[in-house]
mmCIF file of the protein (N, C-alpha, C, O) and its ligand, coordinates in Angstrom:
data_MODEL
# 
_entry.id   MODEL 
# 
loop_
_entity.id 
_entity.type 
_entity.pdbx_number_of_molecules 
1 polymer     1 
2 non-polymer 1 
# 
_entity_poly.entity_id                      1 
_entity_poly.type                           'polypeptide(L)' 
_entity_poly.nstd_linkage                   no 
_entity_poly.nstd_monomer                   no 
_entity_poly.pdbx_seq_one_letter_code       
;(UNK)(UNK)(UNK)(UNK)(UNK)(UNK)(UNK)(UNK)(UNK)(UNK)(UNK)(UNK)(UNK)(UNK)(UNK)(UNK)
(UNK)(UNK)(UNK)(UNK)(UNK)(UNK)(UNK)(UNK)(UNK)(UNK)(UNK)(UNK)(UNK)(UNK)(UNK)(UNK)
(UNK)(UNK)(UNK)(UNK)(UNK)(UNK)(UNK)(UNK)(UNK)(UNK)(UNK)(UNK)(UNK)(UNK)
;
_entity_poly.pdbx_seq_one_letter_code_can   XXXXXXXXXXXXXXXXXXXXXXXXXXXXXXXXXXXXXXXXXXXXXX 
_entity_poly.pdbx_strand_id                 A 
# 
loop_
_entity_poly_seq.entity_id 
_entity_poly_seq.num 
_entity_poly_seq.mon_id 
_entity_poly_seq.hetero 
1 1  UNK n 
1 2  UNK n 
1 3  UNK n 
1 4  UNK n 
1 5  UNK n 
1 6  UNK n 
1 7  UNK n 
1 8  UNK n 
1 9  UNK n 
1 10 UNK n 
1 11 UNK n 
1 12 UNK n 
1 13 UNK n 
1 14 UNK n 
1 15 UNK n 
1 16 UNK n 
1 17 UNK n 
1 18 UNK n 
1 19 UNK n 
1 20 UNK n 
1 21 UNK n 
1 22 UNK n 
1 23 UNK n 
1 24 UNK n 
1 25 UNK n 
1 26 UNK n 
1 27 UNK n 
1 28 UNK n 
1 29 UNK n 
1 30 UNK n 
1 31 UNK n 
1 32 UNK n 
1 33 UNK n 
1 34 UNK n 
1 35 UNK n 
1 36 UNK n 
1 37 UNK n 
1 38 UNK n 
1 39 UNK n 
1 40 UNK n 
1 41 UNK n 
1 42 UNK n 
1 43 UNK n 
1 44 UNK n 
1 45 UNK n 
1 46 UNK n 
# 
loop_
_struct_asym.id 
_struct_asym.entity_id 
A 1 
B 2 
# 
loop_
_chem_comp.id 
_chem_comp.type 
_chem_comp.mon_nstd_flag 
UNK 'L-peptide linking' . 
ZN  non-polymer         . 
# 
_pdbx_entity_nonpoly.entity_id   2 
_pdbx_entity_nonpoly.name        ? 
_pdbx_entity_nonpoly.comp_id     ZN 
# 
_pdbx_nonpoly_scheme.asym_id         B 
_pdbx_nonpoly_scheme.entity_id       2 
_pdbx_nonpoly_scheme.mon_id          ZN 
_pdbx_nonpoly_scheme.ndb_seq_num     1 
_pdbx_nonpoly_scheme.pdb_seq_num     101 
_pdbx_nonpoly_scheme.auth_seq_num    101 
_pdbx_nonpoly_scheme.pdb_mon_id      ZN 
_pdbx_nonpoly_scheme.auth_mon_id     ZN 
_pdbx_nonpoly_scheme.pdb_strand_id   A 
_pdbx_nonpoly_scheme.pdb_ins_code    . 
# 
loop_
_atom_site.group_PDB 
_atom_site.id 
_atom_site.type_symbol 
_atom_site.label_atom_id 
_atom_site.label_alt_id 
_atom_site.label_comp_id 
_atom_site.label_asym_id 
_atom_site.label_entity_id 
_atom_site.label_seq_id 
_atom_site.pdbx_PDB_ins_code 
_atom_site.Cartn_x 
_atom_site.Cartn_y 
_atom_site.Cartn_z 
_atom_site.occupancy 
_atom_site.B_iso_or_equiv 
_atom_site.pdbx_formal_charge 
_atom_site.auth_seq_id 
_atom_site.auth_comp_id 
_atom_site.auth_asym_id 
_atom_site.auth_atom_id 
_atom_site.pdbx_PDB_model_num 
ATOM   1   N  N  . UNK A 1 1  ? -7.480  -7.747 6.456  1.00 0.00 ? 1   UNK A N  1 
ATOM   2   C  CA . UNK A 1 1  ? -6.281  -7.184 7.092  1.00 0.00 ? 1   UNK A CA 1 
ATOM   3   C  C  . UNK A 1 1  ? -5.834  -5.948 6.320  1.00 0.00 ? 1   UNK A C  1 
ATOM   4   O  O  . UNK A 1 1  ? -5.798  -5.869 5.093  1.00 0.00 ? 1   UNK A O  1 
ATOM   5   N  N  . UNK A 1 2  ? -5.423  -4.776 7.382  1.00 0.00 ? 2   UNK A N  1 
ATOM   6   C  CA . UNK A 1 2  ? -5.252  -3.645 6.406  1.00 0.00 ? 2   UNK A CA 1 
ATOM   7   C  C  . UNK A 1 2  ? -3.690  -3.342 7.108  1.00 0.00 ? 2   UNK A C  1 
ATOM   8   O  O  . UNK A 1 2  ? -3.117  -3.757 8.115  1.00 0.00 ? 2   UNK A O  1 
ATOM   9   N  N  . UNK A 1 3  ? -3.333  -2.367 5.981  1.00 0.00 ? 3   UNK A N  1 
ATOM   10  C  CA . UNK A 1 3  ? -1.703  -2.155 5.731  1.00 0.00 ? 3   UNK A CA 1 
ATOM   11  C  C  . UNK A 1 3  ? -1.709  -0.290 5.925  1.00 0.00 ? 3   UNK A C  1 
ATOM   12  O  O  . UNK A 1 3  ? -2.306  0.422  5.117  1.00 0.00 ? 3   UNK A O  1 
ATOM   13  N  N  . UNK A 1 4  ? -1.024  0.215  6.997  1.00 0.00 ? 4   UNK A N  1 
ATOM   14  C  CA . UNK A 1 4  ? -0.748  1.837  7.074  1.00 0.00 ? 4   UNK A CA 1 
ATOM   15  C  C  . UNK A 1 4  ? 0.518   1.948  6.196  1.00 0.00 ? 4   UNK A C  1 
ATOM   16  O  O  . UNK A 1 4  ? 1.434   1.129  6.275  1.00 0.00 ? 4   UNK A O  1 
ATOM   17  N  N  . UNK A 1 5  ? 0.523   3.134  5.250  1.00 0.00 ? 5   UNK A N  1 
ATOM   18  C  CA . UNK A 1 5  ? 1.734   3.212  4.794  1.00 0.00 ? 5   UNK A CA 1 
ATOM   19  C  C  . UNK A 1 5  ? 3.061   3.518  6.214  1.00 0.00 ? 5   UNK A C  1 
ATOM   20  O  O  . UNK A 1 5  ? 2.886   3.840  7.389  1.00 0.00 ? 5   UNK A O  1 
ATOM   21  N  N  . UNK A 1 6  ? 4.013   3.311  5.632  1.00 0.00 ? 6   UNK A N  1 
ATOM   22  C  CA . UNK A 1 6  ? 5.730   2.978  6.305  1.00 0.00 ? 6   UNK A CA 1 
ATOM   23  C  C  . UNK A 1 6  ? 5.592   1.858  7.285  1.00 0.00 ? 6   UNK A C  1 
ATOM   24  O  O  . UNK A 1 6  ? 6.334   1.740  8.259  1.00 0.00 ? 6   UNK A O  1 
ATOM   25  N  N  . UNK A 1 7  ? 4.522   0.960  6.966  1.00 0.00 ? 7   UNK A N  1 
ATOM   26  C  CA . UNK A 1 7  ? 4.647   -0.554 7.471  1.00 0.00 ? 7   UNK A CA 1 
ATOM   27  C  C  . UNK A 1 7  ? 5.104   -1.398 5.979  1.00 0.00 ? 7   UNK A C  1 
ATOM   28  O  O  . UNK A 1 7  ? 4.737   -1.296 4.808  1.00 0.00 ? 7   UNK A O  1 
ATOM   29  N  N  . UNK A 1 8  ? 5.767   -1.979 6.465  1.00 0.00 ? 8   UNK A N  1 
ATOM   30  C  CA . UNK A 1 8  ? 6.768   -2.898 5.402  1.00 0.00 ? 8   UNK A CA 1 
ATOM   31  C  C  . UNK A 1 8  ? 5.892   -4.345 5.086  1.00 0.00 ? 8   UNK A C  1 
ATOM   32  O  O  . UNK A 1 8  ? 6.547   -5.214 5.661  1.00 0.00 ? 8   UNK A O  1 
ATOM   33  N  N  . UNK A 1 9  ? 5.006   -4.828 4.595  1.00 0.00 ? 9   UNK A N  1 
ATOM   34  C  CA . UNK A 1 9  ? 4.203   -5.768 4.369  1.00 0.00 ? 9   UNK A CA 1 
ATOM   35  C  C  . UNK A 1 9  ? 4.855   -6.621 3.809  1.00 0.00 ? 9   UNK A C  1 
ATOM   36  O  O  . UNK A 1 9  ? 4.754   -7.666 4.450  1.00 0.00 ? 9   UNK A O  1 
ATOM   37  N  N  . UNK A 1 10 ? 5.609   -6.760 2.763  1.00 0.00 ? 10  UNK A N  1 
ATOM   38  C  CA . UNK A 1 10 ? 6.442   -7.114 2.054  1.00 0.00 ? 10  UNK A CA 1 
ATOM   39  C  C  . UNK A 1 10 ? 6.126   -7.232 0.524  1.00 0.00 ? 10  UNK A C  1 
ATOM   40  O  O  . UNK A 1 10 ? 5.254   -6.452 0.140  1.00 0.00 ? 10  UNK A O  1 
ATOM   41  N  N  . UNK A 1 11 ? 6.727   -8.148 -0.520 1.00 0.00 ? 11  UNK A N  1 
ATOM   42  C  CA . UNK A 1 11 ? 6.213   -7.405 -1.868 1.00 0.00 ? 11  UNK A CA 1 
ATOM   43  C  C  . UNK A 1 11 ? 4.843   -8.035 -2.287 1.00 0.00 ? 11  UNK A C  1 
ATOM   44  O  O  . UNK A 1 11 ? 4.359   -9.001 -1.699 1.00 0.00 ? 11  UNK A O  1 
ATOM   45  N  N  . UNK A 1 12 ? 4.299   -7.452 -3.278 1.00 0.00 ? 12  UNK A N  1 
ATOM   46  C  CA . UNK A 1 12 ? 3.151   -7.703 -3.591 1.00 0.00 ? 12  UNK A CA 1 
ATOM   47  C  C  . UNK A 1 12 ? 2.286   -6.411 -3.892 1.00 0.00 ? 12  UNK A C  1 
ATOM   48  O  O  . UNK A 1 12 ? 2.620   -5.284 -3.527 1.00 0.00 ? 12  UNK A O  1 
ATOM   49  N  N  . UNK A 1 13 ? 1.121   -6.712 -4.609 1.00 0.00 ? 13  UNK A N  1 
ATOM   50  C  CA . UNK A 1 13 ? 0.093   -6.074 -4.877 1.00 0.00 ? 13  UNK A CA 1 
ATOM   51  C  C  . UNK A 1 13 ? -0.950  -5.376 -3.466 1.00 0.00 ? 13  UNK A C  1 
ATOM   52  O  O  . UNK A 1 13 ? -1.585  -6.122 -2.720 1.00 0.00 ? 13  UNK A O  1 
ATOM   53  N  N  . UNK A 1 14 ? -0.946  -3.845 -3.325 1.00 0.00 ? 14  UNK A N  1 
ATOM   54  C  CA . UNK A 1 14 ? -1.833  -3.590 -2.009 1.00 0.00 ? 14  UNK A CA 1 
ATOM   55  C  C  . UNK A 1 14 ? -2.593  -2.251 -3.064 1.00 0.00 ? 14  UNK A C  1 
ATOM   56  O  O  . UNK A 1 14 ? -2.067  -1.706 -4.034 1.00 0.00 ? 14  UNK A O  1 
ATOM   57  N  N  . UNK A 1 15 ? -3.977  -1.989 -2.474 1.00 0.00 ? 15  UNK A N  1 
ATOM   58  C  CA . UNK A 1 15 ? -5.249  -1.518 -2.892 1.00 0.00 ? 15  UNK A CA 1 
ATOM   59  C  C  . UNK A 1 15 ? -5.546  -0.572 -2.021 1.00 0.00 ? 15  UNK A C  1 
ATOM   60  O  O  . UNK A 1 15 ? -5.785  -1.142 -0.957 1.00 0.00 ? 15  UNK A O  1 
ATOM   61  N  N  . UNK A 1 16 ? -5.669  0.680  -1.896 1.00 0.00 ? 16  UNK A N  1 
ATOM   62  C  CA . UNK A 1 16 ? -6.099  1.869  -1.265 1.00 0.00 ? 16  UNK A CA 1 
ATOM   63  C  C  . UNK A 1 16 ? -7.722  1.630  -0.981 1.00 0.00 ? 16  UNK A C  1 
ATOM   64  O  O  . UNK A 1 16 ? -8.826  1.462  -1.498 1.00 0.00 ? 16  UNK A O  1 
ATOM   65  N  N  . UNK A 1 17 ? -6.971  1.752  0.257  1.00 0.00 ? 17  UNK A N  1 
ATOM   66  C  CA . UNK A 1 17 ? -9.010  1.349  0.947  1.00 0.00 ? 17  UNK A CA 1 
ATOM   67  C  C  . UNK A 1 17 ? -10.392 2.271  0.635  1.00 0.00 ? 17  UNK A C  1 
ATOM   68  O  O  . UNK A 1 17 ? -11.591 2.016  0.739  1.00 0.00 ? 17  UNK A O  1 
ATOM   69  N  N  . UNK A 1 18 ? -9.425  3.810  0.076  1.00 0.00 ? 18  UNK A N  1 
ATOM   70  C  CA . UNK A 1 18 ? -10.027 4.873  -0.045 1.00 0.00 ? 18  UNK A CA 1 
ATOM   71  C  C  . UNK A 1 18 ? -10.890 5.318  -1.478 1.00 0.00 ? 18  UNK A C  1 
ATOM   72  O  O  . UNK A 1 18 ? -11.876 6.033  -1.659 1.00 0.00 ? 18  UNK A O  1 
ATOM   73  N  N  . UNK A 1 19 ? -9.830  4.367  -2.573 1.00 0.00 ? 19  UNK A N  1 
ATOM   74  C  CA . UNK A 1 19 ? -10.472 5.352  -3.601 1.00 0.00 ? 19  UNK A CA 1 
ATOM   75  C  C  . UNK A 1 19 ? -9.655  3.756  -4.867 1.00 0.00 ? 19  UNK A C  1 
ATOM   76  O  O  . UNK A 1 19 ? -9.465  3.939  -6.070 1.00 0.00 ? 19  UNK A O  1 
ATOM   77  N  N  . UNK A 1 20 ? -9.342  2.415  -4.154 1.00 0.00 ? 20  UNK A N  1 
ATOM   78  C  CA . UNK A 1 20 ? -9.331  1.978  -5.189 1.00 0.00 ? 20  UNK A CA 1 
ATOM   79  C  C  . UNK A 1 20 ? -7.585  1.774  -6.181 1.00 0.00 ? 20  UNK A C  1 
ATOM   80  O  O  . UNK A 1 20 ? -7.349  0.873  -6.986 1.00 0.00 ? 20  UNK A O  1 
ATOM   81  N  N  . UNK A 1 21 ? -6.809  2.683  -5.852 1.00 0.00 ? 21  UNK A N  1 
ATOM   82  C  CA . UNK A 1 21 ? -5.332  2.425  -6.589 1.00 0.00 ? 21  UNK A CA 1 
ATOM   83  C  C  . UNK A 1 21 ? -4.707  1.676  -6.190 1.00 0.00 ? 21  UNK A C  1 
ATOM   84  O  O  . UNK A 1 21 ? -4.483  1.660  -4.979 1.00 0.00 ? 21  UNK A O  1 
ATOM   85  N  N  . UNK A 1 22 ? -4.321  1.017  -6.791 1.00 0.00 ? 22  UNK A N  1 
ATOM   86  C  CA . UNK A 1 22 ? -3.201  -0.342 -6.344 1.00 0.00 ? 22  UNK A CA 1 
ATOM   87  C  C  . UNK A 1 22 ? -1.870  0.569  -6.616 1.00 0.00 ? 22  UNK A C  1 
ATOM   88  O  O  . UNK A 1 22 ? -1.686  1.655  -7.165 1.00 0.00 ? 22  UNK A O  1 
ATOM   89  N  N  . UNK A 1 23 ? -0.825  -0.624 -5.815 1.00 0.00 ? 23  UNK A N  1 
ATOM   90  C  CA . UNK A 1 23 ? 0.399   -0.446 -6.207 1.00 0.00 ? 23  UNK A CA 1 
ATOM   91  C  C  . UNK A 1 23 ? 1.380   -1.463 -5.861 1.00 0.00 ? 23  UNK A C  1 
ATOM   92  O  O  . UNK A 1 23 ? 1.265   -2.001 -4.759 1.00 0.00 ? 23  UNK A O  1 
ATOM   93  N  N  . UNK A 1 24 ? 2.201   -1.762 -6.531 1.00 0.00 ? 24  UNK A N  1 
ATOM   94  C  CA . UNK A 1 24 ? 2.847   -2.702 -5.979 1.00 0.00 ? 24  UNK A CA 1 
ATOM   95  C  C  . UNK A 1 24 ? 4.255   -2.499 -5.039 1.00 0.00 ? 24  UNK A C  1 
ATOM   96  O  O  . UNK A 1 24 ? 4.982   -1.523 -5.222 1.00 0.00 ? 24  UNK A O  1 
ATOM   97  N  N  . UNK A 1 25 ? 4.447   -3.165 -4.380 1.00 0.00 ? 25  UNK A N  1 
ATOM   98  C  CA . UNK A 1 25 ? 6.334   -2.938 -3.714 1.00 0.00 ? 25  UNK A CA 1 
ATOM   99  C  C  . UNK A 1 25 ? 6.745   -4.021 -4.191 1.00 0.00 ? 25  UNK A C  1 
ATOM   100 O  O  . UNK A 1 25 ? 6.047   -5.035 -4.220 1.00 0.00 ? 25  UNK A O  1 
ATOM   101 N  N  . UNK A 1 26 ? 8.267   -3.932 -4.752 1.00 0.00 ? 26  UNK A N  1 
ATOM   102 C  CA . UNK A 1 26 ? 8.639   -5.021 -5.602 1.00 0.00 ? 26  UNK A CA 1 
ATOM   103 C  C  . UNK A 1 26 ? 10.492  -5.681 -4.483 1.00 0.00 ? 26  UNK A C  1 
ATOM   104 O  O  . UNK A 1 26 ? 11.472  -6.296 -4.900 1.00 0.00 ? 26  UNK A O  1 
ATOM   105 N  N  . UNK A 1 27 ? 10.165  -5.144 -3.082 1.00 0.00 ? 27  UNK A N  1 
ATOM   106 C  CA . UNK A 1 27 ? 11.026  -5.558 -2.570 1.00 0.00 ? 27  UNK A CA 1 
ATOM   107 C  C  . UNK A 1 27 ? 10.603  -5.417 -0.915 1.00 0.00 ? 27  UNK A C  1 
ATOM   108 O  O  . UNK A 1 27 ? 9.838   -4.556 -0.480 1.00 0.00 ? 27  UNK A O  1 
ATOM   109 N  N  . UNK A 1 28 ? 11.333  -6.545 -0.038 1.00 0.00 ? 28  UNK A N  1 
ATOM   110 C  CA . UNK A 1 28 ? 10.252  -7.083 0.868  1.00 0.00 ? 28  UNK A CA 1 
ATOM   111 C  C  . UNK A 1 28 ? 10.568  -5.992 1.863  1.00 0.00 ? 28  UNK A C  1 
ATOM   112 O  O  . UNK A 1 28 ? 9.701   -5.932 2.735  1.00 0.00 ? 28  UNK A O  1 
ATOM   113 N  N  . UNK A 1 29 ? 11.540  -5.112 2.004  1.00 0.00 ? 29  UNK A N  1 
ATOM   114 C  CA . UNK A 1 29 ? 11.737  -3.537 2.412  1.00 0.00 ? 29  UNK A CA 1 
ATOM   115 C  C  . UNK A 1 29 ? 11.570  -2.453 2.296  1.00 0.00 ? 29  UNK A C  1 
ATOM   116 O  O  . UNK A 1 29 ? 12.303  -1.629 2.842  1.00 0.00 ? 29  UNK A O  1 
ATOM   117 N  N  . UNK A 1 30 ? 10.688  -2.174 1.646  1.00 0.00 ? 30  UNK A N  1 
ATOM   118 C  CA . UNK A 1 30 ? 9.885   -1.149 1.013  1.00 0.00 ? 30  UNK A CA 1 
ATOM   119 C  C  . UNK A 1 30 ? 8.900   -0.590 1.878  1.00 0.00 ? 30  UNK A C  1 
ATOM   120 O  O  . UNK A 1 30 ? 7.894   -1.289 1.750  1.00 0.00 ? 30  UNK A O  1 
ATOM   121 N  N  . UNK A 1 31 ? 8.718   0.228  2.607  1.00 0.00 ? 31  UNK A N  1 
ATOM   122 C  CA . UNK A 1 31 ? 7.433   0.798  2.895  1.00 0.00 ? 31  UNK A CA 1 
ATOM   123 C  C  . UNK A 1 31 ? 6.570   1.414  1.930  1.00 0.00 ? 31  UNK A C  1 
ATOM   124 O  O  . UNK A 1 31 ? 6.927   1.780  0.810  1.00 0.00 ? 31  UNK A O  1 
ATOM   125 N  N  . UNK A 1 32 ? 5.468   1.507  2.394  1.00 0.00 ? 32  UNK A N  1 
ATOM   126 C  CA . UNK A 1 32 ? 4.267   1.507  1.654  1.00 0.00 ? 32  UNK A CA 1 
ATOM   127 C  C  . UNK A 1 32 ? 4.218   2.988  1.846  1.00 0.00 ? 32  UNK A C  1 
ATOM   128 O  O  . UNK A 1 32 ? 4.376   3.436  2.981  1.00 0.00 ? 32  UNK A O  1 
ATOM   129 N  N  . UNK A 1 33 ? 3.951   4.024  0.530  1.00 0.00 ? 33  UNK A N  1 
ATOM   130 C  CA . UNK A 1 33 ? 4.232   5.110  0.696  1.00 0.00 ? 33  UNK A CA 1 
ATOM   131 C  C  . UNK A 1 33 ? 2.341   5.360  0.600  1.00 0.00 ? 33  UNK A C  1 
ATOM   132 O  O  . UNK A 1 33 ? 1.547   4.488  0.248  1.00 0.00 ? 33  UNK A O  1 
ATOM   133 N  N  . UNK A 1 34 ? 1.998   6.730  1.006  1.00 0.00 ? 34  UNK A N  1 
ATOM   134 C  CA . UNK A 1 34 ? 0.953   6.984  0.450  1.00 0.00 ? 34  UNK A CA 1 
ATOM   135 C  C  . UNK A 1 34 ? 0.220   6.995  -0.649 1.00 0.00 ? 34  UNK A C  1 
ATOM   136 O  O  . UNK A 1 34 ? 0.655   7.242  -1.774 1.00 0.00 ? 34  UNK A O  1 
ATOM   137 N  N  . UNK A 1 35 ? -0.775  6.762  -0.401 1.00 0.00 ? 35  UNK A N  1 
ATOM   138 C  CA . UNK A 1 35 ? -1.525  6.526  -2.037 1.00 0.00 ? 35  UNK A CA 1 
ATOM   139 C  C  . UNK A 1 35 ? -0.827  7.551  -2.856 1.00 0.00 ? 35  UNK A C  1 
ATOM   140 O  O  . UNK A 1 35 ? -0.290  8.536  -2.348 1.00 0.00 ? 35  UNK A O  1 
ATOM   141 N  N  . UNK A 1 36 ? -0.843  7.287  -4.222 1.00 0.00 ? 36  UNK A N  1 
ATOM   142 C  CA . UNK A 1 36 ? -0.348  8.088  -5.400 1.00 0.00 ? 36  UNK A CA 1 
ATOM   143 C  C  . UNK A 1 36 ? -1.461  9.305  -5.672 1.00 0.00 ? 36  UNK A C  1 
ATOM   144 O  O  . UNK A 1 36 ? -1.068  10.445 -5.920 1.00 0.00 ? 36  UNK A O  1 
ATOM   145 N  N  . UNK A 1 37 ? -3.023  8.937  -5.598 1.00 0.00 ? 37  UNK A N  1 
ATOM   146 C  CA . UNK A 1 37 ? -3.686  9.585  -5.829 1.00 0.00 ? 37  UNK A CA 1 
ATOM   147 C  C  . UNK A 1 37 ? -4.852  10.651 -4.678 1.00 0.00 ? 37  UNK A C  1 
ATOM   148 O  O  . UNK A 1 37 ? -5.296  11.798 -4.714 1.00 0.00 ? 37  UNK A O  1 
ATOM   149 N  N  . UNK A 1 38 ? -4.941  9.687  -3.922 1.00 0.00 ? 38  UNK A N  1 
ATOM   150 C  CA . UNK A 1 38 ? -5.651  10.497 -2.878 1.00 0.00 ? 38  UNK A CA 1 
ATOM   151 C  C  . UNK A 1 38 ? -4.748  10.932 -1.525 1.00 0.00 ? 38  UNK A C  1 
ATOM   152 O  O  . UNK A 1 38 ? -5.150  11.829 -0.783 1.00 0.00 ? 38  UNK A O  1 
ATOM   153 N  N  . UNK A 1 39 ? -3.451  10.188 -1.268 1.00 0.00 ? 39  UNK A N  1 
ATOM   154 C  CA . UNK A 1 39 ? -2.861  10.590 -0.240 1.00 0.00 ? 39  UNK A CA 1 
ATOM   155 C  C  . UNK A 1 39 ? -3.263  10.149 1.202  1.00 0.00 ? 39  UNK A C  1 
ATOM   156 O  O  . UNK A 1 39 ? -3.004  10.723 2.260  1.00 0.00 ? 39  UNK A O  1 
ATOM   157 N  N  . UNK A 1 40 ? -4.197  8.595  0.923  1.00 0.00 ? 40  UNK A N  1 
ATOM   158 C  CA . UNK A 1 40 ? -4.211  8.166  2.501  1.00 0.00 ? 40  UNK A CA 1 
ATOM   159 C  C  . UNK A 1 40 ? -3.593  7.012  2.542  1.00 0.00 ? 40  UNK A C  1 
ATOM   160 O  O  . UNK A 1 40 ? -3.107  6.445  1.563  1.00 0.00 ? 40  UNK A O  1 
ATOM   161 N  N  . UNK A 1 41 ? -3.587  6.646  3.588  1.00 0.00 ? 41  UNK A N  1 
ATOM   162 C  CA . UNK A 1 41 ? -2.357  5.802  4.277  1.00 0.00 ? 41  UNK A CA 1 
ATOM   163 C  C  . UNK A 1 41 ? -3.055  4.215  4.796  1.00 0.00 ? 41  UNK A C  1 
ATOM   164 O  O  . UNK A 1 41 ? -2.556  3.388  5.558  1.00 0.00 ? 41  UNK A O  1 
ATOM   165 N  N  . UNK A 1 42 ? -4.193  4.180  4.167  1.00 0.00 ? 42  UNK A N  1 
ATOM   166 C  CA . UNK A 1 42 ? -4.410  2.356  4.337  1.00 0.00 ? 42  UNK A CA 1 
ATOM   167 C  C  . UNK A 1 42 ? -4.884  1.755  2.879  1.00 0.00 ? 42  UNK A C  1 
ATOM   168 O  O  . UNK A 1 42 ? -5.632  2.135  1.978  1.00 0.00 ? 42  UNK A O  1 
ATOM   169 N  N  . UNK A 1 43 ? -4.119  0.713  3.112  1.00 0.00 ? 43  UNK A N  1 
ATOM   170 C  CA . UNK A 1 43 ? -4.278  -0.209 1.892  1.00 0.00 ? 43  UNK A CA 1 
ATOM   171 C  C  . UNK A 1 43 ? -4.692  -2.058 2.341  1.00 0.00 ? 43  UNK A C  1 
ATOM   172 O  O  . UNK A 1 43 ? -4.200  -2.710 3.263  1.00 0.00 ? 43  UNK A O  1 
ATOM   173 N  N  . UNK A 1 44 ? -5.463  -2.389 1.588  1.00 0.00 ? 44  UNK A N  1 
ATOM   174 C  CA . UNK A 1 44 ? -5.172  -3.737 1.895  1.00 0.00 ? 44  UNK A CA 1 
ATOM   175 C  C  . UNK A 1 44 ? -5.042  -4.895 0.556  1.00 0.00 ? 44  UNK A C  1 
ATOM   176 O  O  . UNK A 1 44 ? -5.557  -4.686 -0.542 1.00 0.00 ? 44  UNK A O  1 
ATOM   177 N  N  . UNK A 1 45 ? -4.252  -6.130 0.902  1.00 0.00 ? 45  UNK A N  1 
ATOM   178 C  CA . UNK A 1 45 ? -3.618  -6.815 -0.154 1.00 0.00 ? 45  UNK A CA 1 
ATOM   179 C  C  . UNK A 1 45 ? -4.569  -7.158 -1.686 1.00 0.00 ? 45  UNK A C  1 
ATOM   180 O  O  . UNK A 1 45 ? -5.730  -7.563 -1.749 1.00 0.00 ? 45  UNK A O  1 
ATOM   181 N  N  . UNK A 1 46 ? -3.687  -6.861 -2.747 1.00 0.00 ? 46  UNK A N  1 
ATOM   182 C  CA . UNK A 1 46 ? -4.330  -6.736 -3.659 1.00 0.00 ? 46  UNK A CA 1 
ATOM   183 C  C  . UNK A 1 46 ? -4.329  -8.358 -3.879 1.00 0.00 ? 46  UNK A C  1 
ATOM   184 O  O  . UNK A 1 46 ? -4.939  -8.852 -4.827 1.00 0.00 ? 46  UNK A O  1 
HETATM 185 ZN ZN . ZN  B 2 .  ? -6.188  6.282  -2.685 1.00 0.00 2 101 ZN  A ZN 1 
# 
């Protein structure tokens, strides 16, 4: 299952499908911003 960033997954550990960076959201309202490093927009749960 994969996660687009400004979908709200809720908190937890998610993994950039692209290149590998995790990140966490530490609140269950948080959208998922773009990767930190490459700048794409799917992740799935770390
Ligand atoms: Zn990335």
């Amino acid at each position: 299952m994969t996660f687009k960033c400004g979908q709200k997954p809720g908190t937890g550990r998610y993994v950039c499908i692209n290149c590998g960076e995790d990140l966490n959201l530490d609140d269950d309202t948080d959208p998922l911003p773009p990767c930190a490093k490459c700048e794409k927009c799917e992740f799935e749960k770390g």
